[in-house]
Z-matrix of the N, CA and C atoms (Angstrom, degrees):
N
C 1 1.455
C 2 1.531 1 109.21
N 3 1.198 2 128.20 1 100.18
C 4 1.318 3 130.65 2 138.77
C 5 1.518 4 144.77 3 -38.82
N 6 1.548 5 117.47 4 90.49
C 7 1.500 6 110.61 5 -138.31
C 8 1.425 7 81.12 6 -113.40
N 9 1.551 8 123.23 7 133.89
C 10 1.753 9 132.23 8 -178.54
C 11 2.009 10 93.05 9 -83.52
N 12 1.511 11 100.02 10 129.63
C 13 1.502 12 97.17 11 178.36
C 14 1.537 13 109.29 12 -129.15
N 15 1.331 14 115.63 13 123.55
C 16 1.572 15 121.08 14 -171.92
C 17 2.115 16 89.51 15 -92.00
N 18 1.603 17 102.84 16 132.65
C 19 1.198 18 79.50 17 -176.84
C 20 1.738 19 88.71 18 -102.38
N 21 1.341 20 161.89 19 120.70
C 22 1.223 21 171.25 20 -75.94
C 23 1.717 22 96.59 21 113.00
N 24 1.484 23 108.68 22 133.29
C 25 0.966 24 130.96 23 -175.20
C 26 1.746 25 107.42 24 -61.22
N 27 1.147 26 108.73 25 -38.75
C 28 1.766 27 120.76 26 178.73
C 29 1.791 28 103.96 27 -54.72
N 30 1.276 29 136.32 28 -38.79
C 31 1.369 30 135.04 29 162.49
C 32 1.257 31 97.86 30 -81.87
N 33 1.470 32 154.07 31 83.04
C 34 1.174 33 128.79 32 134.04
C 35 1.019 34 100.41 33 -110.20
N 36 1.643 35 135.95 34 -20.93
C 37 1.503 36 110.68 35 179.78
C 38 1.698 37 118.03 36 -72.03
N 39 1.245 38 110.05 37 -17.76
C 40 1.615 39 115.04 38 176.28
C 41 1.465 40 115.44 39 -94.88
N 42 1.434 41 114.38 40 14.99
C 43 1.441 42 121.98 41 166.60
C 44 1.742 43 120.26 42 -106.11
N 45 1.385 44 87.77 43 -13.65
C 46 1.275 45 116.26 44 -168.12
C 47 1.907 46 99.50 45 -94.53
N 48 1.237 47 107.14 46 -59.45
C 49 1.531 48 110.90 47 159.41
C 50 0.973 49 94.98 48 -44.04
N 51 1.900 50 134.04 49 -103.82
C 52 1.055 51 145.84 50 -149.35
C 53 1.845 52 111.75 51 -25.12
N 54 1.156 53 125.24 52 -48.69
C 55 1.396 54 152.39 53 165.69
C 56 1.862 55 104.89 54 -31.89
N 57 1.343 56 108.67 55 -59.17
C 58 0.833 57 108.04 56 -164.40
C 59 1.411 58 125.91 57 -80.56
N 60 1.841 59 89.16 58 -34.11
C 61 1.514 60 113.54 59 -176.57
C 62 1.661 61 123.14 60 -54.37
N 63 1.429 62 103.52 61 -36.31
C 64 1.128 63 119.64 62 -174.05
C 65 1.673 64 106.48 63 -89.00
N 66 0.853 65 127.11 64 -5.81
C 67 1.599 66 131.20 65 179.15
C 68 1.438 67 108.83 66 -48.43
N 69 1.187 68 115.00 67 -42.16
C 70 1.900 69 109.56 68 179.59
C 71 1.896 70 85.31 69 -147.62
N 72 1.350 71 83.94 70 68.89
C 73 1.433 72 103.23 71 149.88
C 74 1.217 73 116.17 72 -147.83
N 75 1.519 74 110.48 73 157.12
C 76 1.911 75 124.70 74 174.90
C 77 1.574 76 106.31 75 -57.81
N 78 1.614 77 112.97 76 -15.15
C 79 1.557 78 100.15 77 -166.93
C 80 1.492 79 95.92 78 -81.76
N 81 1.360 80 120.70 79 -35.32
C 82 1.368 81 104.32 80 176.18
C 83 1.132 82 132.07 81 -50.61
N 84 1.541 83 137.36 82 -5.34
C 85 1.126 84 123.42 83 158.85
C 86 1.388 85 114.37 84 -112.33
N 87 1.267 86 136.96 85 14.34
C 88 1.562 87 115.04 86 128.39
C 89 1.367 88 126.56 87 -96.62
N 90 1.443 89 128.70 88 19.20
C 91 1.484 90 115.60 89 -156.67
C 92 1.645 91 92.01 90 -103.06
N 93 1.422 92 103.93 91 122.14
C 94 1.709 93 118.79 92 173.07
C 95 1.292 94 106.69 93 -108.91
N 96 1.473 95 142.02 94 161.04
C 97 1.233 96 153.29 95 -157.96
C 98 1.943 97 105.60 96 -133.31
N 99 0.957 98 88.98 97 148.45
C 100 1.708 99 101.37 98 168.49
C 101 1.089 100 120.64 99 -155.61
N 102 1.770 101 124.60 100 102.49
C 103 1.182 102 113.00 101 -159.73
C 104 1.804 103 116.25 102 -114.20
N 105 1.225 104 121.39 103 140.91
C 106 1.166 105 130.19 104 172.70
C 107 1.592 106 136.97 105 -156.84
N 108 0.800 107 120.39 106 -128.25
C 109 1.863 108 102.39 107 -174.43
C 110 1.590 109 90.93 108 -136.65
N 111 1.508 110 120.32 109 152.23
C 112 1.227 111 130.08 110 -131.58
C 113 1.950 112 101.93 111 -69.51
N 114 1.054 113 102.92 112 -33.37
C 115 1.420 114 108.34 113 -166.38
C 116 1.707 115 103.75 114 -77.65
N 117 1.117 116 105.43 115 -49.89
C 118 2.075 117 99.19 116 169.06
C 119 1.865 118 94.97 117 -56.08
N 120 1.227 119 117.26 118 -60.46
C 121 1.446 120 95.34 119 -166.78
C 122 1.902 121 123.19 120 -46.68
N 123 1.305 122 84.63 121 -36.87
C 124 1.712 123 94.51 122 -178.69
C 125 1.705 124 107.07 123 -59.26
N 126 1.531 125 117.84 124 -37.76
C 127 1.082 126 118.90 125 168.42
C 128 1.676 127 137.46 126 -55.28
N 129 1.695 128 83.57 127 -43.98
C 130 2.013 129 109.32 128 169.17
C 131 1.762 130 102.53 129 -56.58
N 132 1.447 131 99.63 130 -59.88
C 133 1.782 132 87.31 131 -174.45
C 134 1.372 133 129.52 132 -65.05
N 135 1.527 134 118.31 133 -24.23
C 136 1.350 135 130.67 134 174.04
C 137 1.892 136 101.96 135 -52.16
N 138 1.509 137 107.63 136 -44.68
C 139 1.072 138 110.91 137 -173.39
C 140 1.549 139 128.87 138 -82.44
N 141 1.447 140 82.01 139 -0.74
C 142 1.606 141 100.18 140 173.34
C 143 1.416 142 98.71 141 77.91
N 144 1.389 143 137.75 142 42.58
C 145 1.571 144 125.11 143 -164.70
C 146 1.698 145 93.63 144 -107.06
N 147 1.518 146 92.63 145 5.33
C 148 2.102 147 93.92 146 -159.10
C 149 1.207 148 87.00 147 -141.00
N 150 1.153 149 113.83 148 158.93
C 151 1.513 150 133.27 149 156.36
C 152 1.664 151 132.21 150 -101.99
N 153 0.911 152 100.73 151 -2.67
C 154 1.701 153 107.45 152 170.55
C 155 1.589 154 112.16 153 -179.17
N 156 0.616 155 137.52 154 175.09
C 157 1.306 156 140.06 155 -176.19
C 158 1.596 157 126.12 156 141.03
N 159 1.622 158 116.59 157 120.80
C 160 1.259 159 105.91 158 165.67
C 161 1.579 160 147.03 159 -6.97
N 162 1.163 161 122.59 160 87.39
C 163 1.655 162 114.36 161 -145.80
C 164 1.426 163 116.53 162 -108.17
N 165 1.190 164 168.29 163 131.99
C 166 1.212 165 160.18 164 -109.19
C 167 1.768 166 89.02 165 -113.62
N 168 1.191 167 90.62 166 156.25
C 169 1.763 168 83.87 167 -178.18
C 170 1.433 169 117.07 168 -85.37
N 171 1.517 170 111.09 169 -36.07
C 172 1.672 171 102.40 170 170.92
C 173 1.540 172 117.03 171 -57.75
N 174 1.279 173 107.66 172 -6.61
C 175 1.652 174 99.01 173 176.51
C 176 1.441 175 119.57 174 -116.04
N 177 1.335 176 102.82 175 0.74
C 178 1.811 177 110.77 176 168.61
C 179 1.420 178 121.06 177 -67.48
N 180 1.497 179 116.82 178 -35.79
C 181 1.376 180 134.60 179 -179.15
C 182 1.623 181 114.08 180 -6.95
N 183 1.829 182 112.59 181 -44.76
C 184 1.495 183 101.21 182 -177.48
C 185 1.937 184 100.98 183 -125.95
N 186 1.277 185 98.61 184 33.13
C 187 1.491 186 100.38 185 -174.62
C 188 1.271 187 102.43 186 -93.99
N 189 1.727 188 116.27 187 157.37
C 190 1.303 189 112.64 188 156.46
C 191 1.478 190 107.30 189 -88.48
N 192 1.372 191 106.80 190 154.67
C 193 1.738 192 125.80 191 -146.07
C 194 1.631 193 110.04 192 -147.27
N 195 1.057 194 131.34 193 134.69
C 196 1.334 195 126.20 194 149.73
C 197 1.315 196 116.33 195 -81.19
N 198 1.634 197 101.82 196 150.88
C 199 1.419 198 90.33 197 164.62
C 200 1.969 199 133.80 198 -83.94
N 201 1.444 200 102.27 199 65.57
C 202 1.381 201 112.04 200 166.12
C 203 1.593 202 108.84 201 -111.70
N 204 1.022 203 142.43 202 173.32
C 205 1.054 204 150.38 203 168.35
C 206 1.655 205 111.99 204 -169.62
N 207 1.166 206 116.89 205 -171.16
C 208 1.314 207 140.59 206 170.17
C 209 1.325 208 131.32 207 -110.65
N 210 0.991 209 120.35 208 86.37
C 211 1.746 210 135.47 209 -134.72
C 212 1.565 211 100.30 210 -117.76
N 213 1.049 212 107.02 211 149.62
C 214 2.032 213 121.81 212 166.69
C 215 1.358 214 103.82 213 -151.78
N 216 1.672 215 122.21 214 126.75
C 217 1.609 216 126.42 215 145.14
C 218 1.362 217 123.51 216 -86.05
N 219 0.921 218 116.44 217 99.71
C 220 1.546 219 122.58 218 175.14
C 221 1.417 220 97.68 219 109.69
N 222 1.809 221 132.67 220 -129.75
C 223 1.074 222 143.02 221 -158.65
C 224 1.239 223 110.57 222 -94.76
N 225 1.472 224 112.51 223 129.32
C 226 1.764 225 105.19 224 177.14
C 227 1.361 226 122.76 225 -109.93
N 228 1.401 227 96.39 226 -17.40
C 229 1.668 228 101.51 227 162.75
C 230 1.663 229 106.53 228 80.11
N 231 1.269 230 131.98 229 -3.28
C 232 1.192 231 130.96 230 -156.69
C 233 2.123 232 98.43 231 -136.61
N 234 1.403 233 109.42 232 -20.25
C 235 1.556 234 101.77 233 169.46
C 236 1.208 235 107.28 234 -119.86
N 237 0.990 236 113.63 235 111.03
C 238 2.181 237 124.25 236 -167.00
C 239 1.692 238 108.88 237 -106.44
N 240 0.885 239 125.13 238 134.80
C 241 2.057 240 124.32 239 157.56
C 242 1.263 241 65.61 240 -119.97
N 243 1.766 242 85.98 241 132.59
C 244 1.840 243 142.66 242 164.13
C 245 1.713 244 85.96 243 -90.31
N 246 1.360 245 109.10 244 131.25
C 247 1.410 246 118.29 245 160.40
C 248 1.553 247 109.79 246 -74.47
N 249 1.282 248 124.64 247 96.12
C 250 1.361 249 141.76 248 -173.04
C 251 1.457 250 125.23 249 -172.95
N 252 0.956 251 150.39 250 171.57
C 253 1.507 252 137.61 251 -171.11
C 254 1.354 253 131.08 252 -49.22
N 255 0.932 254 131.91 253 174.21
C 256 1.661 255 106.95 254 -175.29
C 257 1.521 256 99.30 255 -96.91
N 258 1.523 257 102.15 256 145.68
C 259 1.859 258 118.50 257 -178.00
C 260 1.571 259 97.50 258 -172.56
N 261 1.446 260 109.70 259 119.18
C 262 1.432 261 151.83 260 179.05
C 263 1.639 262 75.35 261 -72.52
N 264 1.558 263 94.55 262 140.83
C 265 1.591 264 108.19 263 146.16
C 266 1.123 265 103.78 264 -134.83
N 267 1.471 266 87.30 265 151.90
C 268 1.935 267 121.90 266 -143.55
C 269 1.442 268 103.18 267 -85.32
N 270 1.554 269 129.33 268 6.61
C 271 0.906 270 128.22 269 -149.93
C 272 1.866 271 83.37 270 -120.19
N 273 1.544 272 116.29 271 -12.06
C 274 1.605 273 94.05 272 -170.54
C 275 1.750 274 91.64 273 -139.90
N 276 1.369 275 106.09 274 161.90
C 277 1.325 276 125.10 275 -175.50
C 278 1.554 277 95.95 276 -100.80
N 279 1.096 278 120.65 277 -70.55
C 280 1.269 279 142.31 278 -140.13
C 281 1.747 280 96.29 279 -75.26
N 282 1.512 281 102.01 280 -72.38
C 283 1.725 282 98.35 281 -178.97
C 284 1.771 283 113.51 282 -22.00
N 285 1.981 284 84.77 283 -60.27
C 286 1.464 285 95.94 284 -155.76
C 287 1.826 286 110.05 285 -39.75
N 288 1.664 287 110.04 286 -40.58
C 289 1.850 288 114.10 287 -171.47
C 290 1.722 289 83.47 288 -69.52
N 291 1.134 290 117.82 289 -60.59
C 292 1.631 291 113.49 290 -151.76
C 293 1.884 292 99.62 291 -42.48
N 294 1.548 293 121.57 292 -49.53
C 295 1.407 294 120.77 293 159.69
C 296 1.730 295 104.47 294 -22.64
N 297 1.136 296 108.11 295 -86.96
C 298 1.859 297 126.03 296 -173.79
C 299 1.482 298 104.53 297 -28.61
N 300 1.374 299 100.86 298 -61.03
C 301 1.743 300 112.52 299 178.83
C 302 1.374 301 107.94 300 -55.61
N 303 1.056 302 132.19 301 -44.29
C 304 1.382 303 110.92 302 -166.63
C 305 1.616 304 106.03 303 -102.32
N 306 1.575 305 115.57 304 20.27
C 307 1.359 306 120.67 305 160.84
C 308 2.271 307 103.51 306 77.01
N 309 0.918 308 91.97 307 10.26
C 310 1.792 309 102.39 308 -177.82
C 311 1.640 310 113.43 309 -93.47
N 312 1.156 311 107.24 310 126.77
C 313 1.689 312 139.48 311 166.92
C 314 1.527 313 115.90 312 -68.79
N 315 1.538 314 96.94 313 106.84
C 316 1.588 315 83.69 314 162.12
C 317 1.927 316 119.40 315 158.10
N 318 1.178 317 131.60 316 -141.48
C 319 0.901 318 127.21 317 171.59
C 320 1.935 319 117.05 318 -117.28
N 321 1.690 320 93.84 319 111.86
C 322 1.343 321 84.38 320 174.99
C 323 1.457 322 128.41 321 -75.65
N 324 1.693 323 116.96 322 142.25
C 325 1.866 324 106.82 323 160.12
C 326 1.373 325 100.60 324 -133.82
N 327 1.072 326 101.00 325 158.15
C 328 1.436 327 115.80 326 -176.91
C 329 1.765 328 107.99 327 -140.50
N 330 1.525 329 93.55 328 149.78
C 331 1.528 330 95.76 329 167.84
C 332 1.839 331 113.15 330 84.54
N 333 1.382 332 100.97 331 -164.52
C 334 1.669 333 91.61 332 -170.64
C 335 0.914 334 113.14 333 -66.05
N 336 1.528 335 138.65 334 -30.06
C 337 1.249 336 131.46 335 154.66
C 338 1.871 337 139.32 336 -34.71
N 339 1.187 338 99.67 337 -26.48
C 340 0.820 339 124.78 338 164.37
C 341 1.379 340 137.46 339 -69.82
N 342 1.427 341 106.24 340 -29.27
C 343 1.578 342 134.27 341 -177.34
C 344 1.210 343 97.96 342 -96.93
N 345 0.844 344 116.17 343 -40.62
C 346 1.843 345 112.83 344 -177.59
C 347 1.756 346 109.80 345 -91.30
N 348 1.212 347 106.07 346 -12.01
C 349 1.399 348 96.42 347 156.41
C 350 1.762 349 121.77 348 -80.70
N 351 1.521 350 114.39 349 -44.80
C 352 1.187 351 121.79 350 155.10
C 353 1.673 352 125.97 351 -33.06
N 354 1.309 353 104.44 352 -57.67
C 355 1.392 354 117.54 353 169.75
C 356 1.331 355 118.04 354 -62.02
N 357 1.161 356 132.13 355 -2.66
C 358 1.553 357 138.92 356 -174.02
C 359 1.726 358 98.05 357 -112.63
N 360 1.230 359 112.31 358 -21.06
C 361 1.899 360 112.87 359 -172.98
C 362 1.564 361 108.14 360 21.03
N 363 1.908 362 92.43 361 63.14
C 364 1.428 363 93.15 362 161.64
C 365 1.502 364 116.85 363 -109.53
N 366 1.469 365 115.64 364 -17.19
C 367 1.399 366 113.27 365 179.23
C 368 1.342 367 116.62 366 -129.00
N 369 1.445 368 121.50 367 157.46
C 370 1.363 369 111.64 368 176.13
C 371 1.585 370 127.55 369 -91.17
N 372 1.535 371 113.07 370 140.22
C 373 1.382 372 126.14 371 -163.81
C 374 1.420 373 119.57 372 -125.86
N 375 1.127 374 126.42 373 -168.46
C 376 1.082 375 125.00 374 -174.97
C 377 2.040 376 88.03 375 -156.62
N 378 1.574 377 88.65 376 110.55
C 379 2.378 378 73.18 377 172.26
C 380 1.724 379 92.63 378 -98.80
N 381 1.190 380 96.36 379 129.87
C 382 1.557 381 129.37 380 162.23
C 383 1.122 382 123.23 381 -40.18
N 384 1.736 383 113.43 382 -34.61
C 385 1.659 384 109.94 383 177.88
C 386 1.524 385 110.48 384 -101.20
N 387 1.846 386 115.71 385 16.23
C 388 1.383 387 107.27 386 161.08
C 389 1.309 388 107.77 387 -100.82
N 390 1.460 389 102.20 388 -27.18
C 391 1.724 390 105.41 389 -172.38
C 392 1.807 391 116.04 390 -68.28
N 393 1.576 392 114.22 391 -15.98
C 394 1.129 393 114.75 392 -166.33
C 395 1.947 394 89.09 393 -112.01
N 396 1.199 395 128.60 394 10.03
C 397 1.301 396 129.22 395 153.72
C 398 1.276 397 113.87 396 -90.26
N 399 1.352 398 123.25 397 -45.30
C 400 1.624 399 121.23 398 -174.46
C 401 1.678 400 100.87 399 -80.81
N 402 1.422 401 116.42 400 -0.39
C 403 1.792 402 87.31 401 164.95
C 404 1.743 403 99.83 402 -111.79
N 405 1.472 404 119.47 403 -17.84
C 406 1.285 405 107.38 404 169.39
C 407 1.428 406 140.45 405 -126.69
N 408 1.793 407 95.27 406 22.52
C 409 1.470 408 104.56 407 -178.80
C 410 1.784 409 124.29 408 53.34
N 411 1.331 410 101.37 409 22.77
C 412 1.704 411 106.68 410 179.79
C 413 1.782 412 98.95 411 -125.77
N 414 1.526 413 89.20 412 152.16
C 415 2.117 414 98.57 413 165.98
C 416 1.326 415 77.14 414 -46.68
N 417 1.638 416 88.80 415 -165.21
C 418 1.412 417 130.30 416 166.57
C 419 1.183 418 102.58 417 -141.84
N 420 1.181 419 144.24 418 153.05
C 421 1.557 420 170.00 419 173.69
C 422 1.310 421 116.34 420 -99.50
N 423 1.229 422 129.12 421 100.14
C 424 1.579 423 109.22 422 -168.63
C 425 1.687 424 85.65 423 -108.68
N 426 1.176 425 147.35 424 -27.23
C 427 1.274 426 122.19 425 171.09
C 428 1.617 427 105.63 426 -151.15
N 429 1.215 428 111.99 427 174.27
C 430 1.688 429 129.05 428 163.89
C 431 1.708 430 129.16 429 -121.01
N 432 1.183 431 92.89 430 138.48
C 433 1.664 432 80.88 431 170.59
C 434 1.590 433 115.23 432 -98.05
N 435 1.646 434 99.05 433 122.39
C 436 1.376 435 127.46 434 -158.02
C 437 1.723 436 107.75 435 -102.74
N 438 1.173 437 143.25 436 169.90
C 439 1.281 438 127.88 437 -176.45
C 440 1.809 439 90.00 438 -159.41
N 441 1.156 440 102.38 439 132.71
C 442 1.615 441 112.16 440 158.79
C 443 1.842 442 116.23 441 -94.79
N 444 1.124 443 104.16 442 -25.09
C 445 1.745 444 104.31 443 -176.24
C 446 1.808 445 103.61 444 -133.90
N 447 1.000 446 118.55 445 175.74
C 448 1.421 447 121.39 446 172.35
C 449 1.330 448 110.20 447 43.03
N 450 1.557 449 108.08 448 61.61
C 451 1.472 450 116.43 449 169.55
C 452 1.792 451 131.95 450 -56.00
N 453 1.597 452 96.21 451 -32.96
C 454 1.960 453 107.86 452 170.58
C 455 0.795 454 114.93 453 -80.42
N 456 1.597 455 113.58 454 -37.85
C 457 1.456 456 102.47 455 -172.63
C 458 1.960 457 112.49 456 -81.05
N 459 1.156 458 121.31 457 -19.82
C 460 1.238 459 140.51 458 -154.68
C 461 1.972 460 79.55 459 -88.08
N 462 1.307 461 118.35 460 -71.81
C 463 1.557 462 112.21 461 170.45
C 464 1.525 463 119.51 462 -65.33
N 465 1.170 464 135.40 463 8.00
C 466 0.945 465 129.89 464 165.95
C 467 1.754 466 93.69 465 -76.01
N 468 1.630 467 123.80 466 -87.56
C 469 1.442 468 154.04 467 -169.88
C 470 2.099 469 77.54 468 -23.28
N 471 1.083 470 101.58 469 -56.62
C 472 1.753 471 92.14 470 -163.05
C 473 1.112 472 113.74 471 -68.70
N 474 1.407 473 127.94 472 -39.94
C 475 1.330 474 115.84 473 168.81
C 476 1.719 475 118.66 474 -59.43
N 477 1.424 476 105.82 475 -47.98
C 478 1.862 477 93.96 476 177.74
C 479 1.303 478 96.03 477 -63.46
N 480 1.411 479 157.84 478 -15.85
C 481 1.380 480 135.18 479 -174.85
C 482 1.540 481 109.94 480 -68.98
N 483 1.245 482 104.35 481 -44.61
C 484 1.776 483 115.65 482 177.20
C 485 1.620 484 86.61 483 -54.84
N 486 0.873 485 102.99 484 -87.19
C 487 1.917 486 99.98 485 -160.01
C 488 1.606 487 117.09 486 -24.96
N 489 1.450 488 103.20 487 -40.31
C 490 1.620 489 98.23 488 -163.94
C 491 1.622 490 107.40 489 -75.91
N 492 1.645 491 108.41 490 -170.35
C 493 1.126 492 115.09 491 169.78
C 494 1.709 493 93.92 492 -150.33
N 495 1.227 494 86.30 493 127.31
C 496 1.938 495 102.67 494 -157.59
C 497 1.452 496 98.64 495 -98.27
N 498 1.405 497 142.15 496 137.24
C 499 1.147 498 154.31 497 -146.92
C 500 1.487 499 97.83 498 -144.73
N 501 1.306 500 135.06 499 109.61
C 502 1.235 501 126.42 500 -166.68
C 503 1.449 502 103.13 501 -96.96
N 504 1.231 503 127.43 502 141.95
C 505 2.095 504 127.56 503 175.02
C 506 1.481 505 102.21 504 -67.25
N 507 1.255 506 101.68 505 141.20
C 508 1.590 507 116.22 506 176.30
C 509 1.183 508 103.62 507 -51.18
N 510 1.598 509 114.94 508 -48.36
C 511 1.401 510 114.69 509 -167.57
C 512 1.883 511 114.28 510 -63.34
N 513 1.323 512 107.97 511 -38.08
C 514 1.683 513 88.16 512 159.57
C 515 1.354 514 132.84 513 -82.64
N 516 1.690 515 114.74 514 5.88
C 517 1.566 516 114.79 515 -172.50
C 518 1.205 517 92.20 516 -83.93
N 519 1.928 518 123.62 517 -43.05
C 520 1.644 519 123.85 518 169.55
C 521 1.689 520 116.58 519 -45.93
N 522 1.302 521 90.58 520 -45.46
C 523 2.046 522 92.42 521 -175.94
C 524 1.475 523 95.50 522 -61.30
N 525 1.364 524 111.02 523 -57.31
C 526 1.870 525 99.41 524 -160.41
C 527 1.643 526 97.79 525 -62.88
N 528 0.811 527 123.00 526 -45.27
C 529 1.599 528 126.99 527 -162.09
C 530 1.761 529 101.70 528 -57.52
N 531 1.551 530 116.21 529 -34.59
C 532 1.194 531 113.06 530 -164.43
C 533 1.411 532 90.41 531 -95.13
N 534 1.086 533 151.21 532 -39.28
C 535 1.553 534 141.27 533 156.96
C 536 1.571 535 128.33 534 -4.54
N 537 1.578 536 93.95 535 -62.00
C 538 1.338 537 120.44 536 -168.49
C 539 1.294 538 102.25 537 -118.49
N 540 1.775 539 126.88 538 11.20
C 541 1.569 540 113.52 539 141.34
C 542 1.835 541 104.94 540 50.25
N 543 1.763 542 92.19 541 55.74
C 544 1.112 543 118.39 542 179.89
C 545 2.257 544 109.89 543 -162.97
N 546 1.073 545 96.58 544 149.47
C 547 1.896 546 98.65 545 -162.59
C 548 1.418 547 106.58 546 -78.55
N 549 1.583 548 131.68 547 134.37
C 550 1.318 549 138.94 548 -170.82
C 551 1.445 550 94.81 549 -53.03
N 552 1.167 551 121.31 550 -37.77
C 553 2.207 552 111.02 551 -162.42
C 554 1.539 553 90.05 552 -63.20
N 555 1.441 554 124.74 553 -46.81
C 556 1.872 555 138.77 554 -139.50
C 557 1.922 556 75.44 555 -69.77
N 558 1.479 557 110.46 556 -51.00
C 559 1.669 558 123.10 557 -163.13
C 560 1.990 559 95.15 558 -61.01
N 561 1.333 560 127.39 559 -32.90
C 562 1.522 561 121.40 560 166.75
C 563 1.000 562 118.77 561 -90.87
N 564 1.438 563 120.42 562 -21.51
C 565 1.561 564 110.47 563 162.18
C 566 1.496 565 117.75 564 -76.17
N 567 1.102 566 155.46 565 -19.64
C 568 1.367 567 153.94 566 177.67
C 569 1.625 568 113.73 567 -87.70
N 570 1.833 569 107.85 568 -11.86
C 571 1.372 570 97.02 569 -170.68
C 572 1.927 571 99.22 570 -108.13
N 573 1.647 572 107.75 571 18.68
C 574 1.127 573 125.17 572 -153.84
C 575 2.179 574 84.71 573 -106.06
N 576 0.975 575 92.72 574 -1.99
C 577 1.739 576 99.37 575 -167.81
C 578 1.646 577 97.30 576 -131.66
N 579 1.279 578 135.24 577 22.22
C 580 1.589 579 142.26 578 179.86
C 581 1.506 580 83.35 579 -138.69
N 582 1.592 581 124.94 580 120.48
C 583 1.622 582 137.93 581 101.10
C 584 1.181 583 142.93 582 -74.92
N 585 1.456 584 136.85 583 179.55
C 586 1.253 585 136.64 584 -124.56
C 587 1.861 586 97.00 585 -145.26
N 588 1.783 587 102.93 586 -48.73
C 589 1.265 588 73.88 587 -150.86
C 590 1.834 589 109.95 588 -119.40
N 591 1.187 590 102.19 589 160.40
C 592 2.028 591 93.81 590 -153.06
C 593 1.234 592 92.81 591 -92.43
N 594 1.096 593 129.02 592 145.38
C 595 1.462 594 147.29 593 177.48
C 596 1.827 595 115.53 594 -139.65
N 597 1.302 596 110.72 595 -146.97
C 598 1.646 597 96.02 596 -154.16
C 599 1.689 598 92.34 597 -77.00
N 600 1.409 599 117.51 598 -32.99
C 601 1.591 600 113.62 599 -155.89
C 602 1.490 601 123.11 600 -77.40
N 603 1.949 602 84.53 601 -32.93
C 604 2.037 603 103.13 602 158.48
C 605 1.487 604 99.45 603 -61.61
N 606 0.991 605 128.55 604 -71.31
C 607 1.366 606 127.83 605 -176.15
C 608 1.568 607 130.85 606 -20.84
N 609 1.734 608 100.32 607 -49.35
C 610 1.312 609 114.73 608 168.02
C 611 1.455 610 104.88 609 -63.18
N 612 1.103 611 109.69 610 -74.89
C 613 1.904 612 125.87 611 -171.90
C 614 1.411 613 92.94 612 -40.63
N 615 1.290 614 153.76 613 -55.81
C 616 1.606 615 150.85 614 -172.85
C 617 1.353 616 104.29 615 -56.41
N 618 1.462 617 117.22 616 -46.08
C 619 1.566 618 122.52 617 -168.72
C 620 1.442 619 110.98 618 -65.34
N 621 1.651 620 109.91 619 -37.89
C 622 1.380 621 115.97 620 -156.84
C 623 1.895 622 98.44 621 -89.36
N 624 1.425 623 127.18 622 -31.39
C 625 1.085 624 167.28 623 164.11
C 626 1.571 625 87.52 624 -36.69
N 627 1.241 626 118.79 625 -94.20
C 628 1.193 627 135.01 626 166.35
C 629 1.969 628 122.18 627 -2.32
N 630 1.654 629 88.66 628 -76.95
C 631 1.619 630 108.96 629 174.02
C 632 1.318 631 123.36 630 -80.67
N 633 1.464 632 107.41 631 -4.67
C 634 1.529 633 105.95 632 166.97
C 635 1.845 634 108.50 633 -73.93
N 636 1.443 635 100.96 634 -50.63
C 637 1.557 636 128.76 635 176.39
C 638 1.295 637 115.57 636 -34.53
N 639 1.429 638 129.66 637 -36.72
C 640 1.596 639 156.53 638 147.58
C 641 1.701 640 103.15 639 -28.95
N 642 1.328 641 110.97 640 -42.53
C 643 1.740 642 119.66 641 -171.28
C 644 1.409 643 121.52 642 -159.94
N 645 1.785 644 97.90 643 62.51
C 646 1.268 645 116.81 644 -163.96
C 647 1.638 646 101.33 645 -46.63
N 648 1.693 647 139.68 646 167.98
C 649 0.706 648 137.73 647 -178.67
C 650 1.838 649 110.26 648 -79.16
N 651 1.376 650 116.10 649 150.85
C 652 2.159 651 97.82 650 -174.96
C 653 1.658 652 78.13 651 -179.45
């Protein structure tokens, strides 16, 4: 199984599961990794180069999907437009329409970069997953984990993810934190504002998300 892996601080608690899960499991000896930033991955699975992997939501539309995703209510602190000219970053599918959709100018970032720009409160922003709560009172969904092959096992991993409660080791909250030259607490406080699992209201907000995306605002 070829599993697409975004390494972004927002998956570490399901890498951290995933890690463990497979320890005295059969998946551990086929599970291979391919890692890249969300928009090549969305590209890899279209092409079938992956077998499951976290998938951007504007491009899930005809995928099969679990219901996990990558969820924020209110502010996520991690997808920002910089008030500055408009520039897509190449690194996201999804932000870039959610920009369009909510009719906003500017520079997208996404991801840890993003958090550590936040965390620096040097420039002014606008995050996307508060602005698209205060006009419609829903999360936002920024992706799902989608699977082209290994449908049981792919819903198996998602259902124990819902169940558990994942406890991350200090020793990788220090590694990630020292990566991105940012403090292990700042690394539990930001993942304290990311959920996992989609239910009726993600559901709505994805659907509506979706058909807005059809006739982005311009």
């Amino acid at each position: 199984m070829i599993f697409g892996s975004i390494s972004y601080i927002n998956l570490l608690p399901f890498q951290v599961f995933l890690k463990k899960y497979i320890q005295n499991s059969q998946i551990k000896q086929i599970l291979h990794y391919k890692k890249s930033f969300p928009s090549q991955i969305n590209k890899q699975f279209k092409a079938k180069k992956i077998d499951a992997a976290f998938i951007s939501s504007i491009k899930s539309k005809n995928c099969k999907c679990t219901n996990l995703g990558i969820i924020a209510k209110g502010a996520v602190y991690s997808v920002l437009l910089l008030k500055k000219a408009s520039k897509f970053d190449i690194e996201s599918d999804t932000s870039n329409i959610l920009a369009k959709v909510l009719n906003l100018d500017g520079e997208v970032i996404i991801g840890d970069k993003a958090l550590t720009l936040y965390l620096n409160g040097e420039q002014e922003f606008i995050d996307l997953s508060l602005e698209w709560y205060k006009r419609y009172k829903l999360p936002f969904v920024f992706a799902r984990l989608c699977y082209n092959k290994h449908n049981k096992k792919i819903k198996k991993i998602a259902s124990k993810f819902k169940k558990s409660q994942v406890k991350i080791p200090q020793y990788l909250l220090k590694k990630s934190a020292k990566a991105h030259n940012i403090k292990p607490q700042e690394i539990k406080w930001y993942l304290n504002h990311i959920y996992y699992e989609i239910n009726y209201k993600e559901k709505k907000s994805l659907k509506k998300f979706l058909k807005m995306a059809q006739n982005p605002a311009r």
